[in-house]
ROSE-4610 file (N, C-alpha, C; in Angstrom, 1 decimal, always signed):
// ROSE-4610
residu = [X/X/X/X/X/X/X/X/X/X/X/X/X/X/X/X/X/X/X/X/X/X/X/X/X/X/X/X/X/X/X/X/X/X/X/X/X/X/X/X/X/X/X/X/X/X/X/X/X/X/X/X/X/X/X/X/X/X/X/X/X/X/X/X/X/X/X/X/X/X/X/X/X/X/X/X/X/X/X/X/X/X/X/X/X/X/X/X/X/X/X/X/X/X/X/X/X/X/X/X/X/X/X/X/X/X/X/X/X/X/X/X/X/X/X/X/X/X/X/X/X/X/X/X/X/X/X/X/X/X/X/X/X/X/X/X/X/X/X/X/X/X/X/X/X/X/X/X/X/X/X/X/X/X/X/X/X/X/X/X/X/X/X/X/X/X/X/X/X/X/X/X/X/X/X/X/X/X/X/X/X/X/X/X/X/X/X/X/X/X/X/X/X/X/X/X/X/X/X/X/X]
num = [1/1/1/2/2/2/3/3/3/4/4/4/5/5/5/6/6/6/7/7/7/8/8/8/9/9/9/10/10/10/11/11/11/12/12/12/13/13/13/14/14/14/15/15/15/16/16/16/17/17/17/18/18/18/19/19/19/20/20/20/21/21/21/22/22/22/23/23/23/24/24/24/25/25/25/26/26/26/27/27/27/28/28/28/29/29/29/30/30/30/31/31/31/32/32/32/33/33/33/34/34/34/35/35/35/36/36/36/37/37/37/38/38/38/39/39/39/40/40/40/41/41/41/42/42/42/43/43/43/44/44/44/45/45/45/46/46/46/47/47/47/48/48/48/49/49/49/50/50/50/51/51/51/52/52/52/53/53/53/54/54/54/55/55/55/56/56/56/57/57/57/58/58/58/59/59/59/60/60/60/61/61/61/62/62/62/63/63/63/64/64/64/65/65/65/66/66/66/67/67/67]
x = [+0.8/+0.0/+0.9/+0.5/+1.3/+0.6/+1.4/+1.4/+2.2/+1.7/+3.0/+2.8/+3.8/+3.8/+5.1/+4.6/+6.0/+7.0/+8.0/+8.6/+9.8/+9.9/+11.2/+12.4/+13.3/+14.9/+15.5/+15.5/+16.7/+16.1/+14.8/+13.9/+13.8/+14.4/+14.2/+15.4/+16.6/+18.0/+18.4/+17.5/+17.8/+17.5/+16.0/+15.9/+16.4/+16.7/+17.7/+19.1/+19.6/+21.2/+20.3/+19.4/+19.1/+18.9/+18.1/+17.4/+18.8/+19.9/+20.3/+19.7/+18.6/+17.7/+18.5/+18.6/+19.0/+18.1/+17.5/+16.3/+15.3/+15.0/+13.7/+12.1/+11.8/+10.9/+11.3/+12.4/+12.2/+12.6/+13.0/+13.5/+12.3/+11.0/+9.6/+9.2/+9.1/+8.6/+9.1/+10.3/+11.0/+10.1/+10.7/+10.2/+8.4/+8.1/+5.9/+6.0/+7.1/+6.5/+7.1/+8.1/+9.0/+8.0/+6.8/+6.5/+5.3/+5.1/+3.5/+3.8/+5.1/+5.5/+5.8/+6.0/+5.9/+5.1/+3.9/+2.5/+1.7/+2.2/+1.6/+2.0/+3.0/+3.8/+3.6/+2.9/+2.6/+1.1/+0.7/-1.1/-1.3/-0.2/+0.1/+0.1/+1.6/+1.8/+0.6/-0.4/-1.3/-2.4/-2.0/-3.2/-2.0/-0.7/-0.2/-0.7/-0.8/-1.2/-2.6/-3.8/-5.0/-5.7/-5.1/-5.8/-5.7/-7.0/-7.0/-7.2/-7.4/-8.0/-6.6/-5.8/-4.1/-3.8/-3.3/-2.9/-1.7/-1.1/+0.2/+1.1/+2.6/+3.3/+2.9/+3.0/+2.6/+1.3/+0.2/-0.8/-0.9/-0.3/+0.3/+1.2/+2.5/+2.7/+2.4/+1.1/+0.2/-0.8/-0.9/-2.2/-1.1/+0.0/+0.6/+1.1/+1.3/+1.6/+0.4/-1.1/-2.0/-2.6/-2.4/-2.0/-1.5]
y = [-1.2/+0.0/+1.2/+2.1/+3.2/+4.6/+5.3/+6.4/+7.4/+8.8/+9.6/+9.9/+9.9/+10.2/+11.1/+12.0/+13.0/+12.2/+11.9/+11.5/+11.5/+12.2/+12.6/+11.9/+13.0/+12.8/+12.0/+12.3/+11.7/+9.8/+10.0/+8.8/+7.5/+8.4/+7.8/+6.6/+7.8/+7.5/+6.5/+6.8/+6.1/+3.9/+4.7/+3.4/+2.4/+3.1/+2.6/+2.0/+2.8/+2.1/+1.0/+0.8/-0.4/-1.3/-1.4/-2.6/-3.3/-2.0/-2.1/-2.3/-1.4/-1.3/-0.8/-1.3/-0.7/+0.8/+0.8/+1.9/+2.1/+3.3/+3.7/+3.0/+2.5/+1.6/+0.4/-0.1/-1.2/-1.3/-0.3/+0.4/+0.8/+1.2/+1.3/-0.1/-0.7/-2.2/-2.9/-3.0/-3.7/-3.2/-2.1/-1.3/-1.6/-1.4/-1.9/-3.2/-4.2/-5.6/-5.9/-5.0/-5.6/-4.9/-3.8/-2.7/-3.9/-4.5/-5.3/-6.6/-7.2/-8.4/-8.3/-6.7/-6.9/-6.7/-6.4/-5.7/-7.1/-7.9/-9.5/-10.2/-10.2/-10.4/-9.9/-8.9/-8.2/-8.8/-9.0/-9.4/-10.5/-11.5/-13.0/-13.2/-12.1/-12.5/-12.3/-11.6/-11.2/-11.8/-12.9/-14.3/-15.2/-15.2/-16.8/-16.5/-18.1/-18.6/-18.3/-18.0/-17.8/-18.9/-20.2/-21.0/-21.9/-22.4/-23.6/-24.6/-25.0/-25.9/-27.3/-26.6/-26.9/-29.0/-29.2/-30.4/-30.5/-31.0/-31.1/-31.9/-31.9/-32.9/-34.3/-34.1/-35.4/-36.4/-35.5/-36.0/-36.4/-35.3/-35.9/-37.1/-37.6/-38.4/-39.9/-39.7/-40.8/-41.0/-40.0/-40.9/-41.6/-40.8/-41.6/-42.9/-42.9/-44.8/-45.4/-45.1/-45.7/-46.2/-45.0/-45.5/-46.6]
z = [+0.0/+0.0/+0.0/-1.0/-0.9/-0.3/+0.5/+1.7/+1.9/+1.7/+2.4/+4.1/+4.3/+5.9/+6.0/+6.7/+7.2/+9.1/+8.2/+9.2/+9.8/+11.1/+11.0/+10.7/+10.3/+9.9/+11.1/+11.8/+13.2/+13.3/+13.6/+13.6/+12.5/+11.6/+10.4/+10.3/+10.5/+10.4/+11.7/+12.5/+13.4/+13.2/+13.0/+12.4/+11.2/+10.7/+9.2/+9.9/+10.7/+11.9/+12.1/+12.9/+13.9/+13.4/+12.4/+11.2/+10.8/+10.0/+9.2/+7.2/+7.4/+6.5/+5.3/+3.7/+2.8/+2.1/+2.7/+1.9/+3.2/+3.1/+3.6/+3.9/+3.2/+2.8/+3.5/+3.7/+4.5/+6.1/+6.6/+7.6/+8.0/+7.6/+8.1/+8.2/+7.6/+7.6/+8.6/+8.6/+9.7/+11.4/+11.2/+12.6/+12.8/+12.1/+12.2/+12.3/+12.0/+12.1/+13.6/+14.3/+15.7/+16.3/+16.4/+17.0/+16.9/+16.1/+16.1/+16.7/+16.5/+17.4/+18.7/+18.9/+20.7/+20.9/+20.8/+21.2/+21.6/+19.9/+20.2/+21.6/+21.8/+22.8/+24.0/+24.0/+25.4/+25.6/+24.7/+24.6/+25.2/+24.8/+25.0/+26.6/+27.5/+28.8/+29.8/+29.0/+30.0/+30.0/+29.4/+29.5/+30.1/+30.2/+30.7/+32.1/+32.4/+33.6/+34.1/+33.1/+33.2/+32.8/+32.3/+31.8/+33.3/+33.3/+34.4/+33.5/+32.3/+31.5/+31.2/+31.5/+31.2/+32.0/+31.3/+32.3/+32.7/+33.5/+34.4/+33.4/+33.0/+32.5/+33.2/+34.2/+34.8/+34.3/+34.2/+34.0/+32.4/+31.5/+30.3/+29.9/+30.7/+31.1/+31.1/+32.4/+32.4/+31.3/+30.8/+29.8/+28.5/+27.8/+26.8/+27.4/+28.7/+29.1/+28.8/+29.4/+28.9/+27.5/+26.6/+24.6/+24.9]
């Protein structure tokens, strides 16, 4: 999808160092896909350990001896 967005110089450049991005265009991409993978990631911790539905290694365990 194509877009103009005003963005700053420093931010830009900065991001292009971190990536290691050859172009502009991928130095935004990069950055929206790490910026969306931690968000995922943040969404995730805030359900562990909410499941009661879970079974113990142990109890996993026992049922494949019974197979």
């Amino acid at each position: 999808m194509k877009t103009t967005i005003d963005i700053p110089e420093q931010a830009l450049a900065d991001a292009m160092r971190y990536t290691q991005a050859r172009s502009k265009r991928e130095a935004v991409v990069i950055a929206l896909e790490e910026f969306n993978r931690r968000r995922q990631m943040i969404e995730l911790l805030r359900h562990a350990g909410t499941c009661d539905q879970l079974i113990t290694p142990e109890a996993l365990q026992a049922q494949r001896r019974q197979s």
